[in-house]
BATORMAR-118809 format. One line per 5 residues: number of its first residue (from 1); for each residue x, y, z of C-alpha. Coordinates in steps of 0.2 Angstrom, whole numbers, plus 5000, padded with zeros to 4 digits. Layout:
BEGIN
NUM> X/Y/Z  ...
END
This chain:
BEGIN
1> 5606/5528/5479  5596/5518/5470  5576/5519/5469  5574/5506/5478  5581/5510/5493
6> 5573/5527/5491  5558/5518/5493  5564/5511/5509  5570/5526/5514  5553/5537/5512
11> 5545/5522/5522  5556/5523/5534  5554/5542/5536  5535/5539/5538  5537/5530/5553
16> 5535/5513/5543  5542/5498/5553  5531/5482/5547  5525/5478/5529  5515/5463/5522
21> 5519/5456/5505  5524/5444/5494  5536/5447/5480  5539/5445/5463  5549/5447/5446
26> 5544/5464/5444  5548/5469/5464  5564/5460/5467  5573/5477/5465  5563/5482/5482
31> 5565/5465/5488  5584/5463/5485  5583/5483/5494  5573/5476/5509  5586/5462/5511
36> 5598/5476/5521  5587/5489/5529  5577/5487/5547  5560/5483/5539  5553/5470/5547
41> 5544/5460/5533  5530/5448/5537  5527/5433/5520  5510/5430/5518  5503/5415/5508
46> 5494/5427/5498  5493/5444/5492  5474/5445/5498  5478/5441/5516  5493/5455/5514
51> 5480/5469/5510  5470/5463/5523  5484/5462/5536  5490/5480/5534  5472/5485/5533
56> 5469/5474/5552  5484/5485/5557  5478/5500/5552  5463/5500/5561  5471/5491/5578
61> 5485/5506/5579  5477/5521/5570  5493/5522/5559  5495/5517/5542  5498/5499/5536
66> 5508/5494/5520  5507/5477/5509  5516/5476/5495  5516/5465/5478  5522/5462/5461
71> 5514/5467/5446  5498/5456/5437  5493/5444/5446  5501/5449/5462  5491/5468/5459
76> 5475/5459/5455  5476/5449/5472  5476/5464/5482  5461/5471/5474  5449/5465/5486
81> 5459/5471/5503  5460/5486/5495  5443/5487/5492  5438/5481/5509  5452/5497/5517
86> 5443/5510/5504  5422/5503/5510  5429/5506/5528  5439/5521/5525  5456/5510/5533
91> 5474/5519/5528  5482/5507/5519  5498/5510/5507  5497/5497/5492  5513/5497/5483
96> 5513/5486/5467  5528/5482/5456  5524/5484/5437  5533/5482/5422  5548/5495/5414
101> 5541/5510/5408  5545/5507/5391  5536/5492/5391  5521/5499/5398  5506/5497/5387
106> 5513/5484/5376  5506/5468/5385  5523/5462/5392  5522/5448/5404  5512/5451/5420
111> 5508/5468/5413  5492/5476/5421  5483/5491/5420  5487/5495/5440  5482/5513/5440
116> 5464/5510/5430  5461/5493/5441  5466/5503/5458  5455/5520/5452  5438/5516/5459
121> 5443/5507/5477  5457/5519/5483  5457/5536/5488  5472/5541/5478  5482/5531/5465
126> 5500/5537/5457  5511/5529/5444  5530/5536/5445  5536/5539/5430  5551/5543/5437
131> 5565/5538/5450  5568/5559/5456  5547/5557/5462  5549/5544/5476  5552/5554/5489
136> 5536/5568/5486  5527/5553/5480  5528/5544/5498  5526/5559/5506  5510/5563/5494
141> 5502/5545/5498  5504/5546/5516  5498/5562/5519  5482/5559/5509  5480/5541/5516
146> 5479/5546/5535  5471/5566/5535  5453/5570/5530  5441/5555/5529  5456/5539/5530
151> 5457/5527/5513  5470/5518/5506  5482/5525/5493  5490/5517/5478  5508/5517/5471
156> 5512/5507/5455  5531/5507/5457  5541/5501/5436  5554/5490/5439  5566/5502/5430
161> 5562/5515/5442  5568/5505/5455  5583/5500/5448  5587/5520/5442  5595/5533/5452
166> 5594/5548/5462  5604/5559/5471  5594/5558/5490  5602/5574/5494  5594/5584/5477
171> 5578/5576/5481  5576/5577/5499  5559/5567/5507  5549/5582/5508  5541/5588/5528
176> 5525/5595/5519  5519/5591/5502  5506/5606/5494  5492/5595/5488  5482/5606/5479
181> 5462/5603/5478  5466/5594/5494  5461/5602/5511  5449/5593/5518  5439/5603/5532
186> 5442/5598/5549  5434/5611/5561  5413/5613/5558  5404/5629/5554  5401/5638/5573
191> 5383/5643/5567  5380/5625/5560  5388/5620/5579  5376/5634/5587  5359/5629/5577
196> 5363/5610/5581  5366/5613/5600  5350/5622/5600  5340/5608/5594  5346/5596/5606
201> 5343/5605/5621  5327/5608/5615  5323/5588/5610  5313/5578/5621  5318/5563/5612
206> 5337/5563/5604  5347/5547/5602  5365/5549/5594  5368/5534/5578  5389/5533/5582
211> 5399/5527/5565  5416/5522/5561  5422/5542/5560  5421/5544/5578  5434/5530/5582
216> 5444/5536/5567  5443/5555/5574  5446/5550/5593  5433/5555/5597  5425/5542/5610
221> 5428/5553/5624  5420/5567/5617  5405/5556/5613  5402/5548/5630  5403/5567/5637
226> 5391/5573/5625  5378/5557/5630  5381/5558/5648  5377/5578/5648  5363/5579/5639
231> 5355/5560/5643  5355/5554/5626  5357/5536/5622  5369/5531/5608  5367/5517/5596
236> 5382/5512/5585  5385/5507/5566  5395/5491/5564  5409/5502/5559  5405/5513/5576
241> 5407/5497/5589  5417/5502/5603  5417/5521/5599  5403/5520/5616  5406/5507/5629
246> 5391/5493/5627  5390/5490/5645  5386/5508/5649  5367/5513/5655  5363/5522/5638
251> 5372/5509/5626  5354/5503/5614  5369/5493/5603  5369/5490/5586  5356/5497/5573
256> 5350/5491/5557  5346/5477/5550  5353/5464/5562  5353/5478/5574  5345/5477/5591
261> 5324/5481/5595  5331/5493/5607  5341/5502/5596  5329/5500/5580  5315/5505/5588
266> 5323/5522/5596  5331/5528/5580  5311/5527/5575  5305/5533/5588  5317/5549/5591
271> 5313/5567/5588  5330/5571/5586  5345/5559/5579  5364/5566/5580  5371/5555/5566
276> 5391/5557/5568  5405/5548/5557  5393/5536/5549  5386/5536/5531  5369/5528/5534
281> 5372/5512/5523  5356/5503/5518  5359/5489/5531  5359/5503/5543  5343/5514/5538
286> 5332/5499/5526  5319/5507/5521  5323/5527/5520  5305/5532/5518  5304/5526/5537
291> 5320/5529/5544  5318/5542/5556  5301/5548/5554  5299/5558/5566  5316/5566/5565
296> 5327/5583/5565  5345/5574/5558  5361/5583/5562  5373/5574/5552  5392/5576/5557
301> 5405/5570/5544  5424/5575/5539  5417/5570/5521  5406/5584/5512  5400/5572/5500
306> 5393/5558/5511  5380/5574/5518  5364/5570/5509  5369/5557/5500  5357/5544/5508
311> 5346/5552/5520  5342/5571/5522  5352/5582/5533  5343/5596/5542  5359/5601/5551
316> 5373/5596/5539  5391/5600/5548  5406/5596/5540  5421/5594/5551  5432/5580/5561
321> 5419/5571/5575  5433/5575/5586  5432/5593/5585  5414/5596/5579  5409/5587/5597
326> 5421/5595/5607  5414/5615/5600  5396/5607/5602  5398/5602/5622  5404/5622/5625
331> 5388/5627/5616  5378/5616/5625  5385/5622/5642  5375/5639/5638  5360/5632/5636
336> 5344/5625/5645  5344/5606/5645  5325/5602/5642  5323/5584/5652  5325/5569/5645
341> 5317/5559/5658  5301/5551/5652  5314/5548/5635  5325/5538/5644  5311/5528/5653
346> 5305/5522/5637  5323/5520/5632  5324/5508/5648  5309/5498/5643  5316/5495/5627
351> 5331/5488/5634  5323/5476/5646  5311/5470/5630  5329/5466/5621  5339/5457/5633
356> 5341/5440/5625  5344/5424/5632  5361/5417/5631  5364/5403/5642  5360/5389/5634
361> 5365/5372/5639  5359/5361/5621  5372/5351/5610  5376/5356/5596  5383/5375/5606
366> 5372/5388/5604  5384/5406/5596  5377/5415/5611  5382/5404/5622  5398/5403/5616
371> 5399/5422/5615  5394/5426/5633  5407/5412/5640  5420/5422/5626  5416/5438/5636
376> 5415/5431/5653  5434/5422/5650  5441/5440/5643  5435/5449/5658  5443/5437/5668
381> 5459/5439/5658  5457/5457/5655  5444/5465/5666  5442/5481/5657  5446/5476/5640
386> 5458/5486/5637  5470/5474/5629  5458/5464/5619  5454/5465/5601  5442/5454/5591
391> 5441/5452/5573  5427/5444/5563  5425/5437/5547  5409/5439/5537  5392/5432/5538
396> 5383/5425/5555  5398/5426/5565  5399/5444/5561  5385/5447/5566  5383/5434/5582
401> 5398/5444/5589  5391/5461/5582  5373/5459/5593  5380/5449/5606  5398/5454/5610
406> 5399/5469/5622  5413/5480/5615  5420/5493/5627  5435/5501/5620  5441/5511/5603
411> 5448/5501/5591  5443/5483/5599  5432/5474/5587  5439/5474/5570  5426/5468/5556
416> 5423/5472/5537  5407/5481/5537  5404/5490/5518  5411/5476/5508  5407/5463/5520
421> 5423/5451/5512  5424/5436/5519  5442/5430/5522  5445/5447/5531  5444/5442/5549
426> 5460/5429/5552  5472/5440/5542  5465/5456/5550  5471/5447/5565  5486/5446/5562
431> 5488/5462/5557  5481/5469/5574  5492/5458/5585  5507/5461/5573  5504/5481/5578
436> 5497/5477/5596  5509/5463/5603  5502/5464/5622  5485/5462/5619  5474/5447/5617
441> 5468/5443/5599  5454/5436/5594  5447/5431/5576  5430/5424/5576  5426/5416/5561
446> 5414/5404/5550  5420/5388/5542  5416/5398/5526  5427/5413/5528  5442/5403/5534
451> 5445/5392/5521  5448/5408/5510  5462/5412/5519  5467/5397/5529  5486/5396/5519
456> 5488/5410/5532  5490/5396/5547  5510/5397/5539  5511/5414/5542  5507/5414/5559
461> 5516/5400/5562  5533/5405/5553  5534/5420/5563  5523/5415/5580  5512/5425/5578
466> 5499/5422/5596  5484/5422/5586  5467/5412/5593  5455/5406/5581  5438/5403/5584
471> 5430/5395/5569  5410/5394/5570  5410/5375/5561  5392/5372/5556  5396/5367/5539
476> 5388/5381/5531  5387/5395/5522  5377/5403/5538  5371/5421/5532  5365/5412/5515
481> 5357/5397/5522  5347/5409/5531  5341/5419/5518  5338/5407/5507  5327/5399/5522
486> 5317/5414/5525  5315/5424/5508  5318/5409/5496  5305/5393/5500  5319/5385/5510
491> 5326/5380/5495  5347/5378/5502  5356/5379/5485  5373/5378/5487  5377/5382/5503
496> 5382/5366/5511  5401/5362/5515  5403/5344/5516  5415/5335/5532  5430/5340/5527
501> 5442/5347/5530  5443/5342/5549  5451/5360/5555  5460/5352/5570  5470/5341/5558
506> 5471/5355/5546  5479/5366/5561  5490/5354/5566  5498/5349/5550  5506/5368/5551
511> 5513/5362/5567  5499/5375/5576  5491/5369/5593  5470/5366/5590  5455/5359/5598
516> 5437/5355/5596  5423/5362/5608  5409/5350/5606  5400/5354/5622  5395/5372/5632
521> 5402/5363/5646  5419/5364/5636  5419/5381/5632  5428/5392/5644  5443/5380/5650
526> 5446/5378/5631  5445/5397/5627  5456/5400/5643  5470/5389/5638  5472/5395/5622
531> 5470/5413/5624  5484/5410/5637  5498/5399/5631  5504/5413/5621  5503/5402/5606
536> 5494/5403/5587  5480/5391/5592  5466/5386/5585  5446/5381/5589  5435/5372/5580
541> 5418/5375/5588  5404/5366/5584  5387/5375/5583  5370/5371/5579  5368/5377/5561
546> 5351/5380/5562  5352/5394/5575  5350/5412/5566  5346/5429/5572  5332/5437/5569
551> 5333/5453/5555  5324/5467/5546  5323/5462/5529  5332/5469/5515  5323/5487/5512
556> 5310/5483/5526  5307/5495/5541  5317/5497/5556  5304/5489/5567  5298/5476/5555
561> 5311/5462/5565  5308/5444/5558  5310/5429/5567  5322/5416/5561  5312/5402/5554
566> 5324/5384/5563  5326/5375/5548  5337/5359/5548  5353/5358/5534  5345/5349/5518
571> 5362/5341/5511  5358/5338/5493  5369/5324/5485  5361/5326/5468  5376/5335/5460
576> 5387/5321/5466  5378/5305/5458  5378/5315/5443  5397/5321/5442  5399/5301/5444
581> 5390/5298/5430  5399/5308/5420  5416/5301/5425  5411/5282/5422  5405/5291/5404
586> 5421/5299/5401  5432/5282/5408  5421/5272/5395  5427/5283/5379  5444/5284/5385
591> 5446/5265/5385
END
């Protein structure tokens, strides 16, 4: 057969039933491949959006996504998906078409270095050099791609070598590939295990910081066995939401910068913190001289070389959360619990001290208002939340539905944390309800973030895709206009939108069902309605663009949470008198 349907062949023999891409000169061999084998394949409008829709899959099912795209221009489209997969350890497959071998090196058209432009933000990157090393290559990139710490995994695919030969039955698909140098370390050290047990029997004051590697592990149950034991309250990263239910007594929430006082101030106040899956990011720790002063830290990670790299670890343990947590609980069993009790009176007190106020009635809609009625509608709908996933894009949104949003299961909340790209949230969508068809999907958005990848209103149109999107319209750049009103003299530079384009019009000139929410009063029929016609549907929700959360500044101590200074949008129209100008200029030459 030919490579090219070798290639569908080792995708199909990893299970691979839905891909994202666009094609291109140097893919059509795939492409013309594709046109006869069971793949379903979803256009997008762009090659970003592809990235970040098998990523959004990835992280909804737990299994690999795939996008796909032509060499030069379509490779360097992807890059940031990729880099988005690869900051929030997402297994993603990213195959690129590239020119014939023997012109490889010579400039030819839509030529790009693939494998020196993909080194940095993928876990893995091969070239195939030739058509006999599809089937192990495959094999290679999806067995590195989903074991160990997840990432994404590049394959820059000639068009020659898709258009050569080989003999399937020579070169089988491998079951196992030997990946030498590769074996990462699954099961933790027992005396490590032993050691860390100890201490937090012995803590009087232990909280447990929850990152993205516990979800990744499956290892949520684990983790609300290991709290409920012992009594310890768990805070999460942004990566970590929905690894501990938020509604439960000894959820504190999100830590860090946007992070909540009750969580912030019990990281700094612990004696003990059981750090699992995470990699204590500076938006997480700011200011690492006083991030957990007081501290013993038992970090827990899959990856040797995130141990150390940011904060010290007193008991480092490498291993999967899953199993590491599982081994600690047997431990723990043994052992003499010291009480926790006056701990988790002080933990209490802090929660009461952060419960925020919510239900506003004031025009334009407060977020948290919207937020609350968000969540009361989808426990209506779906009581436990079981089959309801929410995507955010980057900026205030984010980090509205991050502090405010009470996530409850694995997998649930779906949000670009160590790139922080904005454009990821509505193809990210798609992506989650592409690979979770029952559930409800959700993608919260800024005005800013959309228009990045609103060309994707097709996509979920062309194949009905029932996608709701919320779009947080204050005609801002939100996250910037804040900083810039807190850290830089309220001087807003370039951070203001302008009217158009009206989103409702915008939706339904793809033929897409839309709405504006203008008032609180309007939020729940209108959320209920779209969520369930079943439909792509669209909201444009109005907000008051001078609403902000409060926040640790950049580098700042964990306790040191600033008020959001309410400043007004300052629309400067400076820059428009003077681009007038210098077209009345450049009319007067002409004539």
């Amino acid at each position: 057969m030919k490579g090219s349907e070798a290639i569908i062949k080792a995708l199909e023999a990893e299970g691979v039933k839905i891909i994202f891409g666009y094609p291109g000169g140097a893919m059509l061999p795939f492409y013309d491949a594709l046109y006869d084998s069971n793949l379903v394949h979803i256009l997008t409008r762009h090659e970003q959006a592809a990235a970040h829709a098998a990523d959004g899959f990835a992280r909804a099912s737990g299994e690999p996504g795939v996008c796909v795209s032509t060499s030069g221009p379509g490779a360097t489209n992807l890059v940031t998906g990729i880099a988005t997969a690869y900051a929030d350890s997402s297994p993603v497959i990213a195959l690129t078409g590239q020119v014939p071998t023997k012109l490889i090196g010579n400039d030819a058209f839509q030529e790009i270095d693939a494998l020196g432009l993909f080194m940095p933000i993928t876990k893995h990157n091969f070239q195939i050099k030739k058509t006999e090393e599809i089937p192990e290559i495959f094999r290679s990139a999806f067995e590195i791609a989903t074991t160990g710490r997840p990432g994404p995994v590049h394959i820059d695919i000639p068009k020659d070598i898709q258009d050569g030969e080989i003999d399937i039955e020579k070169y089988p698909i491998p079951a196992k590939v030997d990946l030498p140098g590769y074996k990462p370390k699954t099961v933790g050290h027992p005396l490590q295990i032993k050691k860390a047990a100890k201490l937090i029997a012995e803590a009087e004051k232990p909280v447990i910081l929850a990152g993205g590697g516990v979800i990744i592990s499956g290892a949520s149950e684990e983790l609300i066995r290991l709290s409920e034991f012992v009594k310890i309250p768990v805070c999460t990263t942004l990566m970590g939401k929905g690894s501990f239910p938020e509604d439960h007594p000894l959820s504190l929430g999100m830590v860090g910068m946007h992070g909540t006082k009750a969580a912030n101030y019990a990281v700094t106040e612990c004696d003990v913190l059981i750090a699992i899956g995470c990699r204590f990011s500076d938006r997480v720790t700011g200011d690492v001289r006083h991030f957990a002063p007081e501290a013993k830290i038992i970090h827990i990670d899959i990856d040797p070389a995130e141990i150390g790299k940011n904060v010290r670890a007193d008991i480092p343990i490498v291993g999967d959360a899953k199993n590491v947590l599982r081994d600690l609980l047997i431990v723990l069993t043994t052992l003499e619990i010291k009480s926790k009790e006056n701990w988790l009176e002080r933990i209490f007190e802090l929660k009461k001290m952060s419960i925020p106020m919510m239900d506003f009635d004031d025009k334009p809609i407060k977020p948290q208002r919207f937020v609350k009625d968000l969540m009361e509608v989808l426990q209506e709908i779906d009581p436990k939340l079981k089959n309801t996933i929410v995507t955010t894009d980057v900026g205030q949104n984010q980090m509205w539905m991050a502090h405010f949003f009470k996530t409850k299961m694995p997998r649930s909340f779906l949000a670009s944390g160590g790139l922080g790209t904005m454009g990821f949230g509505f193809p990210a969508a798609i992506g989650a309800k592409v690979a979770k068809p029952y559930a409800n999907v959700i993608s919260i958005t800024g005005d800013g973030g959309f228009l990045m990848n609103s060309q994707e209103l097709a996509t979920i149109k062309e194949y009905d895709i029932p996608v709701v999107i919320c779009i947080f319209d204050n005609r801002t750049l939100g996250m910037v206009y804040q900083w810039q009103n807190l850290y830089y003299g309220q001087r807003q530079s370039e951070v203001h939108l302008g009217e158009s384009p009206d989103f409702v019009k915008l939706a339904e000139s793809y033929g897409i069902k839309a709405d504006r929410i203008t008032s609180p009063d309007e939020i729940k029929e209108k959320l209920k309605e779209a969520i369930l016609s079943n439909d792509p549907y669209l909201l444009d929700v109005v907000i008051d663009p001078a609403e902000a959360l409060p926040m640790v500044p950049p580098g700042g101590k964990l306790t040191n949470i600033v008020q959001p200074i309410r400043v007004e949008p300052k629309i400067k129209r400076a820059a428009f008198e003077e681009i007038k100008k210098i077209r009345e200029i450049a009319t007067i030459r002409e004539y």
